[in-house]
C-alpha positions in Angstrom: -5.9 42.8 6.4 -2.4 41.6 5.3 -1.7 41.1 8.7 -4.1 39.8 9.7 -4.2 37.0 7.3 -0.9 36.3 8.2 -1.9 35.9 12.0 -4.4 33.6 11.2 -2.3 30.8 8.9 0.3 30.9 12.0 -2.9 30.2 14.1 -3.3 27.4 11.5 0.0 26.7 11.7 0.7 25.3 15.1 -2.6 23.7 15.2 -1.9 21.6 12.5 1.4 21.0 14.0 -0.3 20.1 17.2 -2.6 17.6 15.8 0.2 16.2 13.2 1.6 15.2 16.7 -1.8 13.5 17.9 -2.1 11.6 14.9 1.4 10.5 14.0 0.8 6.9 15.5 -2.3 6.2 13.4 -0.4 7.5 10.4 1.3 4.2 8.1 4.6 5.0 7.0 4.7 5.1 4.0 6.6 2.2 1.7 9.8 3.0 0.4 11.4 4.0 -3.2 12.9 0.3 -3.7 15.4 -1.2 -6.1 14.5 -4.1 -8.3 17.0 -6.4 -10.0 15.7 -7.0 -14.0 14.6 -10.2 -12.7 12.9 -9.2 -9.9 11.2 -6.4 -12.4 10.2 -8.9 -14.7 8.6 -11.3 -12.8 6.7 -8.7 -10.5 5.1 -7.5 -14.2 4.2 -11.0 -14.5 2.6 -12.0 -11.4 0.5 -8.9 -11.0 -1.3 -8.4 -14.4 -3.5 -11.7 -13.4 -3.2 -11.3 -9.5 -4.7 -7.2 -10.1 -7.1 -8.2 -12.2 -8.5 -11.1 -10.1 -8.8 -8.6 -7.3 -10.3 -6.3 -8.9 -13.0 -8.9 -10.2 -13.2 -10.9 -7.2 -13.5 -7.0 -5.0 -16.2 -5.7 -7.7 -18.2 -9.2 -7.6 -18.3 -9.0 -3.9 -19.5 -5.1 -4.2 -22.2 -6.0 -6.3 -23.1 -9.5 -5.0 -21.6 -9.7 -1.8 -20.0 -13.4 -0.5 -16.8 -12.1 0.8 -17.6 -14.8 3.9 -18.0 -17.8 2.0 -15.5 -16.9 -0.9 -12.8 -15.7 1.4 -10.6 -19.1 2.1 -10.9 -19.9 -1.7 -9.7 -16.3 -2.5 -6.7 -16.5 -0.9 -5.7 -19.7 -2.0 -6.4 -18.4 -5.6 -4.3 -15.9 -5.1 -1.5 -18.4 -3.8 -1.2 -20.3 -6.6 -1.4 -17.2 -9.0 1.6 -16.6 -7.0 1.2 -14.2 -4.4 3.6 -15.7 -1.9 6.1 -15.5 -4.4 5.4 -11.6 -5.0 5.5 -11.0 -1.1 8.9 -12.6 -1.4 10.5 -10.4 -3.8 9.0 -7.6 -2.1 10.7 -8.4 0.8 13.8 -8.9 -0.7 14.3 -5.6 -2.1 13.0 -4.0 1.2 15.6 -6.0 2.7 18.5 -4.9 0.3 16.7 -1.1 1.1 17.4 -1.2 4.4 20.7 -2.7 4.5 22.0 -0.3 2.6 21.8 2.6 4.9 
């Protein structure tokens, strides 16, 4: 029975392995482990407290009310001036510093 159960998660095995290889390309890599200066820290803290919690409000409003359509352009340019650009930028930078580094 030992054996058997053995055979059976090699079975498992290499079809998982087959399909990992179907699937890679739909598969997102995943964001790395990135460095933040203090300053970078600091005002990434700031920007998302109100940016996260206008999401999540805006996201649940839509859930419940719906008006994604309409509300869309003026969403996005909320989340501009709560500084979103700005978030993206430092985001960017450290991925930039991440992968001139290797």
């Amino acid at each position: 029975d030992v054996e058997r159960s053995r055979g059976l998660g090699d079975v498992y095995k290499r079809q998982k392995l087959k399909e990992d290889e179907i699937m890679k390309e739909f598969v997102a890599k995943p964001y790395p482990v990135v460095n933040y200066t203090a300053e970078q820290s600091e005002e990434i803290a700031s920007l998302t407290v109100d940016i996260y919690k206008y999401v999540n409000e805006t996201w649940a409003n839509w859930i419940v009310n719906g008006g994604i359509d309409e509300q869309w352009d003026a969403y996005v340019d909320q989340l501009n001036q709560m500084g979103l650009e700005r978030l993206m930028e430092i985001y960017q930078e450290a991925l930039d510093v991440y992968n001139n580094a290797g």
